[in-house]
C-alpha positions in Angstrom: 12.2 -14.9 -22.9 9.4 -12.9 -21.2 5.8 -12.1 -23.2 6.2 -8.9 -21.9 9.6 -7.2 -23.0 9.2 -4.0 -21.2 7.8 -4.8 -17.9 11.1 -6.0 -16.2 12.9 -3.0 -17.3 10.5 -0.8 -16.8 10.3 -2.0 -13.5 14.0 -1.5 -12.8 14.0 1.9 -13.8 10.8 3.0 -12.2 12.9 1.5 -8.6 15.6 3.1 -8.9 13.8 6.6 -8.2 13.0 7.7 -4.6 9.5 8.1 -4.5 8.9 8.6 -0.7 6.1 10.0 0.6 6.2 12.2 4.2 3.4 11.4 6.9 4.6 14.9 8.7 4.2 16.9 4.9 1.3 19.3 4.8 1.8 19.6 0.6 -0.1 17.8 -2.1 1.3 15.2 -2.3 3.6 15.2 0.7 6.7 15.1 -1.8 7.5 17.0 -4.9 9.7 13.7 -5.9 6.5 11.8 -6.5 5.5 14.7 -8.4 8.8 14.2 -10.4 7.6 11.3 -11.5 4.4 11.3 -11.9 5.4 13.5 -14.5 7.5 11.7 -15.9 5.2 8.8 -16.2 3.4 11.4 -17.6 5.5 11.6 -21.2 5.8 7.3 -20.8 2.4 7.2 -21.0 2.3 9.6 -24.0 4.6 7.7 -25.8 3.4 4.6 -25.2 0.2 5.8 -27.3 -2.5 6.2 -24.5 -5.2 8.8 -24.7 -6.4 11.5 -22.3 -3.0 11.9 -20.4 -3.9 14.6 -17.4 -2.2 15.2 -14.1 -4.4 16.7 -12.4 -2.0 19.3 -9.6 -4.9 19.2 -7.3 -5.3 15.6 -6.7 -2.1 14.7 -7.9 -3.0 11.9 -10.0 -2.2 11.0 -13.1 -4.9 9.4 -15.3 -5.3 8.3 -19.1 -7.4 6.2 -21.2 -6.8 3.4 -23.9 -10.5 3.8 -26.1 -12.7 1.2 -26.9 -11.7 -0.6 -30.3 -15.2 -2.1 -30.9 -18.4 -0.8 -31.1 -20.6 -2.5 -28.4 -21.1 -0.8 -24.9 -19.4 -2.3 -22.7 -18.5 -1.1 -18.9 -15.4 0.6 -18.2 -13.1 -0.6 -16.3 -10.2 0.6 -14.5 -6.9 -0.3 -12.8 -5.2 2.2 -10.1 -2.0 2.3 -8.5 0.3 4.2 -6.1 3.6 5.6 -6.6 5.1 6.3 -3.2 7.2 4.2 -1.2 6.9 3.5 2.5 8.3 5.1 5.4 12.3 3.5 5.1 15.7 4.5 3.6 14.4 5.0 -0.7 17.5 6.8 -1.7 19.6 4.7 -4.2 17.5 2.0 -4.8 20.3 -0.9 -6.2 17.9 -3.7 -7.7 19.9 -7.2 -7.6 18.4 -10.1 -10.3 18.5 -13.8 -9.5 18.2 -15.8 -11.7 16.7 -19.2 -11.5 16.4 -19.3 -8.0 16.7 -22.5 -6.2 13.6 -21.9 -3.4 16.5 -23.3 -0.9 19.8 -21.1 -0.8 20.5 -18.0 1.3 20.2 -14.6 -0.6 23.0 -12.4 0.3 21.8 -9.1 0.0 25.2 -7.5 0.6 28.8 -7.4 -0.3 29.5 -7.6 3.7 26.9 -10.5 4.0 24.9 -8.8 7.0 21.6 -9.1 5.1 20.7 -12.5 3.8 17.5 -13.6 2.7 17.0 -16.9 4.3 14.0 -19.4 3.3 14.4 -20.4 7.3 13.3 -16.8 8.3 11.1 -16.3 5.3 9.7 -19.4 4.3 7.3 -17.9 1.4 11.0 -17.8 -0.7 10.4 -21.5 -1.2 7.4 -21.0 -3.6 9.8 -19.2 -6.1 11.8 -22.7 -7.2 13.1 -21.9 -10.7 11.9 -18.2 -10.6 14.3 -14.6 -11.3 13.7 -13.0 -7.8 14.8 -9.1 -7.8 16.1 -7.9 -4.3 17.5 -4.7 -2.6 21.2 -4.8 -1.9 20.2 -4.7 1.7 20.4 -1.0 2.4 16.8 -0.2 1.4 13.3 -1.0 0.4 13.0 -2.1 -3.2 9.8 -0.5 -3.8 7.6 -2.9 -5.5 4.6 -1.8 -3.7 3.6 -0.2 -5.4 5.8 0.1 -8.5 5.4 -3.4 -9.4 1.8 -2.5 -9.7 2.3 0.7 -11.8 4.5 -1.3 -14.3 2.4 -3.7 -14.7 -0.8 -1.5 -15.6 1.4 0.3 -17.8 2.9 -3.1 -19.7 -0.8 -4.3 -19.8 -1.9 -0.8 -22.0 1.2 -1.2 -24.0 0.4 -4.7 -24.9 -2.9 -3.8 -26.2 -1.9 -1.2 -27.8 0.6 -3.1 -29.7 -1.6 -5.9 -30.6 -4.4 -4.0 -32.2 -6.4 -7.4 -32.7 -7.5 -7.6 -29.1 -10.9 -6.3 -28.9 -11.7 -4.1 -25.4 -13.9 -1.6 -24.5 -12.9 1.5 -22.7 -10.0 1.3 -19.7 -9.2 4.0 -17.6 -6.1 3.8 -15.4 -4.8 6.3 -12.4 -1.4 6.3 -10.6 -1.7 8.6 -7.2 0.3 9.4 -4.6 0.5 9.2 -0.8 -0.8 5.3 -0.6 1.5 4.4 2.6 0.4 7.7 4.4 -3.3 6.9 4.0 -3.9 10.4 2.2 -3.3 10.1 -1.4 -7.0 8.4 -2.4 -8.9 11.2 -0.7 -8.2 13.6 -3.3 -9.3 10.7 -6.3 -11.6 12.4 -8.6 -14.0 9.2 -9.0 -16.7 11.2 -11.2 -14.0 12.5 -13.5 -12.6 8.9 -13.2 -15.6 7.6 -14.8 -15.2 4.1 -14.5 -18.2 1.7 -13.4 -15.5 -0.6 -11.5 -11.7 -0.8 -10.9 -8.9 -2.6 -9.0 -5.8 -1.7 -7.5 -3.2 -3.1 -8.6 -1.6 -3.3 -5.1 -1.4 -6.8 -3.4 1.7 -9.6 -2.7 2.0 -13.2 -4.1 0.5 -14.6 -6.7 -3.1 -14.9 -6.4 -3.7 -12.4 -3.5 -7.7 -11.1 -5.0 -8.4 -8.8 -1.2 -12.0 -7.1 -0.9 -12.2 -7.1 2.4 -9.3 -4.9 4.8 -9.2 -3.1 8.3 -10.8 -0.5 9.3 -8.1 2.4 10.4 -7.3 5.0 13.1 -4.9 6.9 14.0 -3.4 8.9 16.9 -1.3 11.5 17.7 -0.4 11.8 21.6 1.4 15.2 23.3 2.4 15.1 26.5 3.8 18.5 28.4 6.0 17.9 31.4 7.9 19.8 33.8 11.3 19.7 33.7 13.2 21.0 36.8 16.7 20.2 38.3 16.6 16.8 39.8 17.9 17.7 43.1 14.7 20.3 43.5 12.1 17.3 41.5 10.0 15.8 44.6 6.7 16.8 44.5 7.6 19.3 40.8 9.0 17.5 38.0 6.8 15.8 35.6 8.5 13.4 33.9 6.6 13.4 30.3 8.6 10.3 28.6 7.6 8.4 31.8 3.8 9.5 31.2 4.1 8.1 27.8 5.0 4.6 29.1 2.7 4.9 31.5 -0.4 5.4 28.6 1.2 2.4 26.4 1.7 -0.1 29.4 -2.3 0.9 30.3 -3.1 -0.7 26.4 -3.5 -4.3 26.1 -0.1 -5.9 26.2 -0.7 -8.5 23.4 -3.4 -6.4 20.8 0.0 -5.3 19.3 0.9 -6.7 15.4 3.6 -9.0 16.8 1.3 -10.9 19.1 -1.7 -10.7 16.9 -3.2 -12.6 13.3 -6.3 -13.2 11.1 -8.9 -11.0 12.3 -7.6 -9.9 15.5 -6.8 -6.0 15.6 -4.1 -4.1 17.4 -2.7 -0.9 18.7 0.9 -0.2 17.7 3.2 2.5 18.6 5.2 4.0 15.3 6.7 6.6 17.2 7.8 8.0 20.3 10.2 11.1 21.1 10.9 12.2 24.4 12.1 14.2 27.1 11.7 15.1 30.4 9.8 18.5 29.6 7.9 17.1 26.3 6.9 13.6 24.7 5.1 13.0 21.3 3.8 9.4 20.2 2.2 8.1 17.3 -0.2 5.0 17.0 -2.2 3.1 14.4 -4.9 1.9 15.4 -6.4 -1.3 13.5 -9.9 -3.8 13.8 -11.8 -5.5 11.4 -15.1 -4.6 12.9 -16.8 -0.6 12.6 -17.5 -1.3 16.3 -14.3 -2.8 17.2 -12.5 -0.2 15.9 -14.8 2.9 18.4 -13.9 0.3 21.3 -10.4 0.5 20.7 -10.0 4.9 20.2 -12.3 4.7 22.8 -10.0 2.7 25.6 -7.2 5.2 24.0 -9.7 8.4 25.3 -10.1 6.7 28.4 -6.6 6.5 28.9 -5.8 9.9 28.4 -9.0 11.4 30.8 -7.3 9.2 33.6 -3.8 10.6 33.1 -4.9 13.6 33.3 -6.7 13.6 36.3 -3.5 12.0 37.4 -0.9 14.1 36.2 -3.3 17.7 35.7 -5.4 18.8 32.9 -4.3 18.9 29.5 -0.9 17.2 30.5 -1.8 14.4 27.6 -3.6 15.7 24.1 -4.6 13.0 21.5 -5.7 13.8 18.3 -7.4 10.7 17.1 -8.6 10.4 13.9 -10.0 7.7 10.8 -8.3 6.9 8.1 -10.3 4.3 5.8 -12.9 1.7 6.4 -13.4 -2.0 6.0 -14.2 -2.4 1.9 -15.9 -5.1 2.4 -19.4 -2.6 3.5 -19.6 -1.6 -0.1 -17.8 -4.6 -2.0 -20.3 -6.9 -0.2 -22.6 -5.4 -2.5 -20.9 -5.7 -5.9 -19.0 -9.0 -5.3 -19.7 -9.9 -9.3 -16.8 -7.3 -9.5 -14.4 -9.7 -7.2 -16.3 -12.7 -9.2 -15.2 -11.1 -12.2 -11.1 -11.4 -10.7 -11.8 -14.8 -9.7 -12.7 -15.9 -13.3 -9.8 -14.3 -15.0 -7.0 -16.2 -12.9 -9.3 -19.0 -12.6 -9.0 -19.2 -16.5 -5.0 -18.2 -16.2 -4.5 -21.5 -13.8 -4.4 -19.2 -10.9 -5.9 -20.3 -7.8 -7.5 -17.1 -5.8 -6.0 -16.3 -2.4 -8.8 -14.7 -0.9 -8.3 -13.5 2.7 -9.1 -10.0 4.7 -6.3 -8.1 4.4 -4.5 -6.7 7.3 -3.9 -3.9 5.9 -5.8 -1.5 3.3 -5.4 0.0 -0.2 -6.2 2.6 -1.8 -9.5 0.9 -2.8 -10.7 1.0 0.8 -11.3 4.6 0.7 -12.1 4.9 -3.0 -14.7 2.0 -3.0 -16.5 4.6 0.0 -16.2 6.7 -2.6 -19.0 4.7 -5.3 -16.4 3.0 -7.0 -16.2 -0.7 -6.2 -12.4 -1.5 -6.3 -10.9 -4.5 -4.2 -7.3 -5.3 -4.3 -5.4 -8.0 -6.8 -1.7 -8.9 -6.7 1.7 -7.2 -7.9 3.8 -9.7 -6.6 6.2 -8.5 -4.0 6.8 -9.9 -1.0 8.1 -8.5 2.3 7.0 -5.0 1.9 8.2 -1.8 3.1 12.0 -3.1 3.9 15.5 -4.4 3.0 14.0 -8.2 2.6 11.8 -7.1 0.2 12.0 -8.9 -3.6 9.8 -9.4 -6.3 9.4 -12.7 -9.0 9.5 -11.7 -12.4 7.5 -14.4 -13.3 4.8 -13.4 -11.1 4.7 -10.5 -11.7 4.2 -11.3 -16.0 1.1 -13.2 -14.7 -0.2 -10.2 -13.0 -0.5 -8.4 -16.4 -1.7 -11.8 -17.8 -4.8 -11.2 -14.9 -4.8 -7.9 -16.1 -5.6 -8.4 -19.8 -7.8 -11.6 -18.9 -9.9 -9.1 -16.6 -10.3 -6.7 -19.8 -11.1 -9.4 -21.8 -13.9 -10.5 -19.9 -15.3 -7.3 -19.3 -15.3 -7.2 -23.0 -17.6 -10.3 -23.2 -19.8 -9.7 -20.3 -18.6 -12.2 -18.4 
């Protein structure tokens, strides 16, 4: 039987409910469904017996606090995550349980056994021997990141709330939006916040403590062609889908995700629609280095000025634009705050996984922001697909880090 009675069906519901957010939305946040349920979570939060429950319609987060039960001043601390799902199919979200998984056998995912989780293709399946692994039925994302996260910040205030005995000072908690499209933290209110440190509750396996993540671009190319009959094209048409493979064959052929690891950075190519007459691409761009990162939208801009004076001006447009730094510029400077996470699964028989991220979290741009906040686990695994599953078990220890984190803080440790 679980310590925590709530968290796996909590979790299960909180899946089930398509939480999408939209890149190309210009609303805040980029889908009224996450406003759905943040208001929703709204009333749990009520009823669960937390304080100070406020969405806020112009940042769209929703924040609360559990008070201090003791007397002494101690800092406030303060646990964050993200309700939206990533950028693939989140409509009817069919969690599947296994139970006391093996760490060997194939996964169908299913009924016509095209989707298999196989410990062959994804090896990591073999840590969770003996463990309850929830999946997707194969036809969409399960959404654990980040509503693994969110259930278990909630679990953790529930727990305390029920078990009165547990001294703690303050804790503040915030679920936003708009995570996955890189928009959702710029809105985060960290003054009204008012904690002195927090963490997102946002990472994968078991142990996963990030404070250090890329730093982020993005670009958005146009191309205009000319489209005439082809029988009339020499010397006329301008093919602007051939213009757009021309700019991604002039990148470096192996800075791209699938050819890259560890610290190496990368250009890759989300999207591209085209025609003859029009072509629009997308691109994240990704280094671990501030400097890096201007080389890399700098070859981009270089690449564009020489189609141009290829193909005529103003043929190609890019927009390019940041999206979050590396954390580790402000963490580098409040690394008791990252000591602080080591302790707590040090003292839970949890070994840190420390390693910079290739990725970012909200706490990237919030920690810009004045409010030190790296990254600790949720527990899913394959993020942002139809392979992606969750252990139970880890995912109890996550609240366990949780509480242990608060409990520290409580003793100034």
């Amino acid at each position: 039987m679980m310590k925590y009675e709530q968290l796996i069906p909590r979790f299960l519901e909180y899946v089930k409910q398509n939480t999408r957010s939209d890149e190309n939305s210009t609303s805040v946040p980029s889908t009224q469904r996450q406003v759905d349920f943040l208001l929703k979570l709204k009333t749990e939060l009520e009823r669960v017996g937390l304080s100070d429950v406020v969405y806020n319609p112009k940042t769209a987060y929703l924040t609360a606090t559990l008070p201090a039960n003791i007397d002494d001043q101690v800092p406030v601390v303060g646990f964050l995550g993200h309700v939206d799902t990533a950028d693939f199919n989140s409509e009817g979200v069919n969690p599947q349980e296994v139970p006391a998984y093996d760490g060997q056998s194939v996964i169908q995912l299913d009924a016509a056994g095209k989707y298999q989780l196989d410990p062959a293709i994804f090896p990591n399946l073999k840590n969770y021997a003996g463990h309850t692994l929830i999946t997707t039925d194969g036809s969409t994302l399960l959404g654990a990141d980040d509503k693994s996260g969110v259930s278990e910040i909630i679990t953790a205030m529930e727990y305390l709330i029920n078990h009165p005995e547990i001294v703690h000072g303050k804790i503040r908690i915030g679920l936003g939006p708009d995570e996955e499209i890189g928009q959702g933290a710029k809105r985060f209110d960290v003054p009204a916040f008012g904690a002195d440190f927090a963490y997102t509750v946002d990472g994968g396996s078991l142990g996963q403590l990030e404070f250090e993540t890329f730093n982020a671009a993005a670009a958005k190319i146009q191309i205009t062609g000319k489209d005439v009959h082809p029988s009339e094209a020499k010397d006329i048409m301008v093919n602007a889908s051939l213009i757009g493979m021309e700019l991604q064959q002039a990148l470096p052929a192996d800075e791209v995700p699938e050819k890259t690891s560890g610290r190496q950075g990368f250009f890759l190519l989300t999207d591209f629609d085209g025609s003859i007459d029009h072509a629009n691409m997308a691109y994240i761009i990704r280094d671990f280095e501030r400097e890096g990162l201007e080389k890399r939208k700098q070859l981009l801009r270089q690449i564009v000025t020489q189609l141009n004076a290829k193909y005529g001006a103003q043929t190609v447009q890019a927009q390019i634009f940041d999206q979050y730094y590396n954390m580790y510029e402000i963490m580098k400077d409040h690394l008791d705050v990252v000591t602080r996470a080591e302790k707590a699964m040090a003292n839970l028989g949890i070994k840190p996984q420390e390693e910079a991220v290739r990725g970012g979290t909200d706490g990237s741009i919030i920690s810009f922001m004045g409010l030190p906040t790296p990254n600790i686990f949720a527990g899913p695994e394959n993020m942002h697909g139809r392979f992606e599953y969750v252990s139970e078990q880890v995912m109890e220890q996550a609240v366990d880090v949780i509480l242990e984190i608060i409990n520290l803080t409580t003793k100034g440790e």
